[in-house]
N, C-alpha and C positions, 0 to 999 in steps of 0.2 A: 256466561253460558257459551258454551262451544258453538253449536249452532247460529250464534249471533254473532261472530267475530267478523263476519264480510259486508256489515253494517257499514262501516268506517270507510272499507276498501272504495268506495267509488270516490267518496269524497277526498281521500288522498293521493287517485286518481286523476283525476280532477284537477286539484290543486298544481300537480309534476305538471301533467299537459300543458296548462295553460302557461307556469314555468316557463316552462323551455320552448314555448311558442313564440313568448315576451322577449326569451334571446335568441330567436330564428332558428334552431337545433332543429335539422332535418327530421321529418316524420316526427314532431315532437308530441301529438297525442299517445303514440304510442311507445315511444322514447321512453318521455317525461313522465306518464303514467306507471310504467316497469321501473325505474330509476326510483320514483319516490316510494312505491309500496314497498320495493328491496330495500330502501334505506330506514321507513317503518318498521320491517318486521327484523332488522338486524338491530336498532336499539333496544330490542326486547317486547315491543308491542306486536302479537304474536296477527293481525288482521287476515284472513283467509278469501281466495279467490270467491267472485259473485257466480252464486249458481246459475249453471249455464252460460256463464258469462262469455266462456272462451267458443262454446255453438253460437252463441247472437252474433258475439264478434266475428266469427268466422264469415259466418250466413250471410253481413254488411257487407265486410270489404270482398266476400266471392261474388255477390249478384255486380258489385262495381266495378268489378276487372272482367269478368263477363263481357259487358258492355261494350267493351273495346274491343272486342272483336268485330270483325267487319268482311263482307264478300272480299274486298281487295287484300284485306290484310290474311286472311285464309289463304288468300290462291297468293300471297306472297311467301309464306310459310308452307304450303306444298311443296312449291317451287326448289323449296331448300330442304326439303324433309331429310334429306341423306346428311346434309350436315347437321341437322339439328340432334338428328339420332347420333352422329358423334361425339358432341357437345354432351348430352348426357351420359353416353360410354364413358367418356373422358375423366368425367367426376367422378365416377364410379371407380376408376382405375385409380384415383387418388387416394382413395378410401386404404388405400394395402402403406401408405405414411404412418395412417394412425394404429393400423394393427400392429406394421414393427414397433411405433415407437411403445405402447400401451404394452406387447409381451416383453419387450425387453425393459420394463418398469415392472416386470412379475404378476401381472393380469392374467388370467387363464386365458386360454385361445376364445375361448365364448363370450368374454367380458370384452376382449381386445376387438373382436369382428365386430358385434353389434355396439359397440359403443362406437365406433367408426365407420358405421354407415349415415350417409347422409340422407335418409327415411326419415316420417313420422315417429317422433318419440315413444308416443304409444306403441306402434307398431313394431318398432325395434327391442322392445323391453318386452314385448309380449313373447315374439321368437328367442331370444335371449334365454325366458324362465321356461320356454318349451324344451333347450336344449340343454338345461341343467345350468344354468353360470352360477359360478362361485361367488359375483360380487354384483348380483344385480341392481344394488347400489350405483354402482360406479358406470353402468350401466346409462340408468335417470341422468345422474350426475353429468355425464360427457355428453348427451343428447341435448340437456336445457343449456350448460355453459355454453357449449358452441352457440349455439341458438341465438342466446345472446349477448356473446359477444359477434356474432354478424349484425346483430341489429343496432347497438350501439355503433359500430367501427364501420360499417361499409355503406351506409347513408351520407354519414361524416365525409368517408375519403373519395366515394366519389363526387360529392356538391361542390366540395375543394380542388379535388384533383381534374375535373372533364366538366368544360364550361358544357350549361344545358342548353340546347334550344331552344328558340323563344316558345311560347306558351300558344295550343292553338287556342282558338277560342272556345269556350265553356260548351259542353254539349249542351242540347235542350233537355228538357226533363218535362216527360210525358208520364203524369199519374197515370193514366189511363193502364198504359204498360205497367208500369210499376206495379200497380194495385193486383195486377194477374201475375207478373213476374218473381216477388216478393213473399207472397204465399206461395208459391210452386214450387219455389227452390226450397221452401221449408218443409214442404211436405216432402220431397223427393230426398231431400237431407235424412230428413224422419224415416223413412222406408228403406236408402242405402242403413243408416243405424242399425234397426230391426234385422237385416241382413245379413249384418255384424262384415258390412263393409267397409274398407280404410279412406281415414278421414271425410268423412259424409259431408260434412257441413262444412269444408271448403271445397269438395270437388262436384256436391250435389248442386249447390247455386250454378256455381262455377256452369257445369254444364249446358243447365237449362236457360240460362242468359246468355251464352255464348252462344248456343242451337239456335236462338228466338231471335238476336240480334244478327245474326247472318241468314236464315232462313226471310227475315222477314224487313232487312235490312233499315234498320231498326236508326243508328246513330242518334242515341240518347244515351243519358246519364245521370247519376244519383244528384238529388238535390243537395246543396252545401248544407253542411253537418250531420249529413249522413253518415257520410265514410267517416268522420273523425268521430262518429260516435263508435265506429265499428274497431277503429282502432283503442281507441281510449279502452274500450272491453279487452283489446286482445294484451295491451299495455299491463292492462290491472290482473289478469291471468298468468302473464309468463314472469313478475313480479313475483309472486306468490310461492312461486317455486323455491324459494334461496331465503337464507335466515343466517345469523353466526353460527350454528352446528353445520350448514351445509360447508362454509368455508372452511371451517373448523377441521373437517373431516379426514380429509385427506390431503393434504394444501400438495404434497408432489404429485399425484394425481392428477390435480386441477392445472400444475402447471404443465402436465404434459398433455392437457387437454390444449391450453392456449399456445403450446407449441404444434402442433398438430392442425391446429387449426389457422395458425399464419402461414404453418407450411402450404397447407389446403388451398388458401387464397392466393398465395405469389401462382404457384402451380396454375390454377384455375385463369389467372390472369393470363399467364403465360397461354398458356395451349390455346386460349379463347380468341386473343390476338392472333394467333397459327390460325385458327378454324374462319375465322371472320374474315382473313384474307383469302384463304382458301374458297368461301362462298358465296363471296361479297355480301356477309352481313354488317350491321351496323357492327362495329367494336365493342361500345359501353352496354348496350344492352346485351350484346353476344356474354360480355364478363359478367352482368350479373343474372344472367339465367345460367351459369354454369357455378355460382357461387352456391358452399354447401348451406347454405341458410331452409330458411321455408318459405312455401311459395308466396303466402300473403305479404311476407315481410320483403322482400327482394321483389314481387312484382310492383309492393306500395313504392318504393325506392323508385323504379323505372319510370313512375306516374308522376312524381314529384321531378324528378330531372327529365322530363317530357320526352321518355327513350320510347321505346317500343314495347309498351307491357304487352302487349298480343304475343311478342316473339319472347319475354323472357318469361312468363307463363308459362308459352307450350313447351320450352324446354325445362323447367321448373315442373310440373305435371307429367311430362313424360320421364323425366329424372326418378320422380317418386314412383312410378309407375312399376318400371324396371326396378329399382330396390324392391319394391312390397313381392313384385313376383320373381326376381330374381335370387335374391338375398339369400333366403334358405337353402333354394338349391346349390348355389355357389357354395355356401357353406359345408354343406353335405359333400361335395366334391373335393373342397380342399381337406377336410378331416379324414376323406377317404384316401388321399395323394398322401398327406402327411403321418398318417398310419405305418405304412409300412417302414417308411424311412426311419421312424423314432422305431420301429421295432427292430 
């Protein structure tokens, strides 16, 4: 029965995670978790994401990154506001790589723009079928590939690449908080939803554990297996996405998505070392809060190489920000420039 095919999915969740935990593979609940349901569902065993899976996962790894916020590291990130507003400018300017490469691959300009915006997927397909695209397909398509190919490749290159800092010590973990914490953000998730506001359940937690922990200077944190429950959910969701017809589909396509998307990364590396000298920000986490990935995946990375998730958040959250409210109108603007010239 259809309905019952995300039976399986945890369990083969599950299994990847622990995988590639056994061979150290960075962020491997959520890795390992996507690695093995993709390789399920591309033998022909069709297993479909757990409902709500990808809001639980969210709702985990947002009230954990929350957390880390802190009075000092707020007024450290004021302090730098000007650059950090750059830092997402920047990515956004990069986005105009994937539009030439995707028109000059014969994409219409509405498949080319939003499929090269680095926004929530949802978000970007949504605007996308507002303004007619020919291939909302390709669309999905460029949105989850990049997705995750950041989440395989740039946990990887930087563990390798940029020795981490040693480890501070574990925060404490006060249920007390937690138990108010925990439900707040789910409800506050619940009522952005209702609102039909973008991405609820990573930026509803997000919020309200970030307000609480600096409001109330808080320096706590989720109990172990927490967050890797939240990954493992989010692992077993962005799996689900990809099957043999998705590769099938379009294979030049898909390879001008994975060129566009290395282009994205040198770029991002690039200019981020520019900015980070310019601001005096840390480097590695200045590179991966300007990386086009998403915010759960690229802030889990900063937490695991013990960078600055507070600063590759708010540049990751305000990145998305400017997309969800920028994006259309930009759009609208360049349609209106390039009107007359094609006429």
């Amino acid at each position: 029965m259809r309905g019952s095919r995300w039976y399986a999915t945890p369990f083969v969740g599950l299994l990847g995670g622990w995988l590639a935990s056994l061979v150290g593979w960075p962020l491997p609940w959520i890795v390992g978790a996507m690695l093995a349901v993709i390789l399920v569902r591309c033998s022909g065993w069709r297993i479909e994401d757990i409902p709500n899976g990808r809001k639980c996962g969210q709702w985990l790894i947002s009230t954990g990154l929350g957390l880390h916020f802190t009075r000092e590291v707020v007024e450290q990130i004021g302090s730098h506001a000007l650059v950090i507003l750059l830092c997402a400018l920047a990515t956004l300017l990069l986005s105009v790589i994937g539009v030439v490469i995707f028109r000059r691959g014969g994409n219409d300009p509405v498949t080319a723009y939003f499929a090269s915006m680095p926004g929530g997927a949802s978000e970007m397909i949504n605007l996308a079928a507002r303004h007619g695209a020919d291939q909302l397909d390709r669309v999905a398509a460029g949105q989850s590939l990049r997705m995750v190919l950041i989440v395989l490749c740039i946990p990887a290159l930087f563990t390798l690449g940029i020795p981490a800092p040693s480890a501070p010590a574990p925060a404490a973990v006060d249920w007390r908080w937690l138990a108010l914490l925990l439900p707040l953000g789910a409800m506050v998730a619940w009522a952005w939803q209702r609102l039909h506001q973008p991405n609820p359940w990573m930026l509803g937690p997000l919020l309200v554990c970030a307000t609480c922990a600096v409001w109330m200077d808080l320096h706590i944190g989720l109990p172990p297996g927490l967050g890797e429950a939240g990954q493992w959910l989010m692992g077993c969701s962005l799996g689900s996405y990809f099957d043999r017809p998705f590769f099938r589909s379009a294979p030049a396509f898909l390879l001008r998505v994975l060129a566009f998307t290395a282009l994205m990364v040198l770029g991002a590396s690039g200019l981020a070392w520019c900015l980070a000298q310019l601001g005096g920000l840390p480097v590695a986490a200045t590179m991966l809060g300007m990386m086009p990935g998403g915010i759960s995946e690229l802030s889990l990375t900063a937490e695991a190489l013990n960078q600055s998730v507070a600063l590759v958040t708010a540049i990751q959250v305000l990145r998305f920000v400017l997309v969800v409210f920028l994006a259309e109108r930009v759009f609208r603007l360049w349609r209106r420039w390039s009107s007359p010239r094609q006429g």
